[in-house]
C-alpha positions as CSV (number, residue, x, y, z in Angstrom):
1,X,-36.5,80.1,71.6
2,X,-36.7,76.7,70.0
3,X,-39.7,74.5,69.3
4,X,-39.7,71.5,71.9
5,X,-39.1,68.0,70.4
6,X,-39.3,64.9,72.1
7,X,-39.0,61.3,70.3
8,X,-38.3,63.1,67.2
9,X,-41.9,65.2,67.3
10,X,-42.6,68.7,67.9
11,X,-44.8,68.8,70.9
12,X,-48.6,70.3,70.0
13,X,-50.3,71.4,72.6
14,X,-54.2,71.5,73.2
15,X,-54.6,74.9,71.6
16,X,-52.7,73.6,68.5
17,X,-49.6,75.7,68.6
18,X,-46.0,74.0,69.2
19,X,-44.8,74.2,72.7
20,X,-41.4,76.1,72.8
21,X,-38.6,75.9,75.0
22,X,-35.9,78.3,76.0
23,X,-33.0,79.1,78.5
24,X,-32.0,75.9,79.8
25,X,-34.1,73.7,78.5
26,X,-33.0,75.0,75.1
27,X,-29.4,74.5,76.0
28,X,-30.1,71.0,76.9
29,X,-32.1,70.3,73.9
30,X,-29.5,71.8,71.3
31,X,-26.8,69.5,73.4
32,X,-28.9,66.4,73.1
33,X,-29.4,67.2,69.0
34,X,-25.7,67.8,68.9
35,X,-24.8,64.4,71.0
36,X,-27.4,61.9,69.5
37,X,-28.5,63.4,65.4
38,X,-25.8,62.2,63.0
39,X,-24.7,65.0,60.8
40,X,-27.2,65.9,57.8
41,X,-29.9,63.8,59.3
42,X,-32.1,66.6,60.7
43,X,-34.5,67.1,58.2
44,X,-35.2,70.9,59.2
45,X,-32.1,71.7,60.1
46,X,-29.2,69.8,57.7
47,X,-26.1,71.8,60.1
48,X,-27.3,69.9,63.4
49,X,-26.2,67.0,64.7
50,X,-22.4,65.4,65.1
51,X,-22.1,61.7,66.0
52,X,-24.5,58.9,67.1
53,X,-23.4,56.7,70.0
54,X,-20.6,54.0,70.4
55,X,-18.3,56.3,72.2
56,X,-14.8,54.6,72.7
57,X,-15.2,54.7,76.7
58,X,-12.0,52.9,77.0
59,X,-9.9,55.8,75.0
60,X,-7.8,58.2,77.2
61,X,-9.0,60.5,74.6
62,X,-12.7,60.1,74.8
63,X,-13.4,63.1,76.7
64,X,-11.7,66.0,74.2
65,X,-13.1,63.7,71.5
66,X,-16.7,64.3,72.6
67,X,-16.3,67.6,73.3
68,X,-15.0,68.4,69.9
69,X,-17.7,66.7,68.0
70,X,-20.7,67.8,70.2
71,X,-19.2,71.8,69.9
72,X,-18.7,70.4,66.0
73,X,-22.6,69.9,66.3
74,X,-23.4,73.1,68.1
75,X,-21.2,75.6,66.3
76,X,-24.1,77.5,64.7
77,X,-25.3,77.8,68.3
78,X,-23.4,80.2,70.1
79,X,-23.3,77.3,72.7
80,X,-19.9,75.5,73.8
81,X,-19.5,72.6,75.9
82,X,-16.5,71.2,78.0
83,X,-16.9,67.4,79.0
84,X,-15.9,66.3,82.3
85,X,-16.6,62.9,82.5
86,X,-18.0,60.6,80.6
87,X,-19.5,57.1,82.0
88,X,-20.8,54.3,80.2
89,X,-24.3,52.2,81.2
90,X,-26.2,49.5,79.6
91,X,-27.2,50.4,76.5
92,X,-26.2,54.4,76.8
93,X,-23.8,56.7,77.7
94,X,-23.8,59.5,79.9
95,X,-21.7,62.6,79.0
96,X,-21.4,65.0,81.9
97,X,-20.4,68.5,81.2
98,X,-20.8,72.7,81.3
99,X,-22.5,74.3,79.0
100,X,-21.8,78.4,78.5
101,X,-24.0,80.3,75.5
102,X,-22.7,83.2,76.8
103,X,-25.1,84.4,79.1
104,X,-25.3,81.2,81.3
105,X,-23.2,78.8,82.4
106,X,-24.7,75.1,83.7
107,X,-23.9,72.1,84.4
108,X,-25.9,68.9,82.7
109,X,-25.6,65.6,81.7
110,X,-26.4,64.1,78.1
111,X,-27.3,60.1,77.6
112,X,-25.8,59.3,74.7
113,X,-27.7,56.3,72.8
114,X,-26.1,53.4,71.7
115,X,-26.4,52.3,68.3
116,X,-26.4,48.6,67.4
């Protein structure tokens, strides 16, 4: 169980104790750290985090390559990802992939945030 983040805050709630997350919602959350937090940037966690962005759409590599840094990012996890596609929008780009942590297998899509 991880405590739920979103826009770089842990979310309170109206009692005052952090909301949490697990199962699949975890999984996702760990994958988006691992996809969008450059390495050693997470200041409660230094070992999260991978790559930022700018994903060279255009490579016939770009698949394996975000696979190998985002399972770079999430080797501490248990969690391993296998890309299958990966598409590029304005402004983002959207990694589709499985997820296994060993216990469950799913399918989910990361958006990638470019970086200027």
């Amino acid at each position: 169980m991880d405590t739920k983040i979103e826009l770089g805050d842990f979310i309170v709630r109206m009692n005052g104790f952090a909301e949490t997350v697990d199962g699949e919602e975890q999984i996702k959350q760990q994958i988006y750290f691992a996809a969008n937090i450059p390495k050693d940037s997470f200041i409660y966690d230094r070992s999260m985090g991978a790559f930022s962005g700018n994903i060279d759409t255009n490579s016939k590599n770009a698949e394996r390559t975000a696979e190998t840094l985002i399972n770079e990012g999430l080797i501490k996890t248990g969690i391993k990802v296998n890309v299958k596609k990966i598409e590029k929008r304005i402004g983002q780009t959207a990694v589709m992939l499985t997820a296994d942590d060993g216990f469950k297998i799913i399918d989910t899509e990361v958006i990638v945030y470019d970086r200027l």
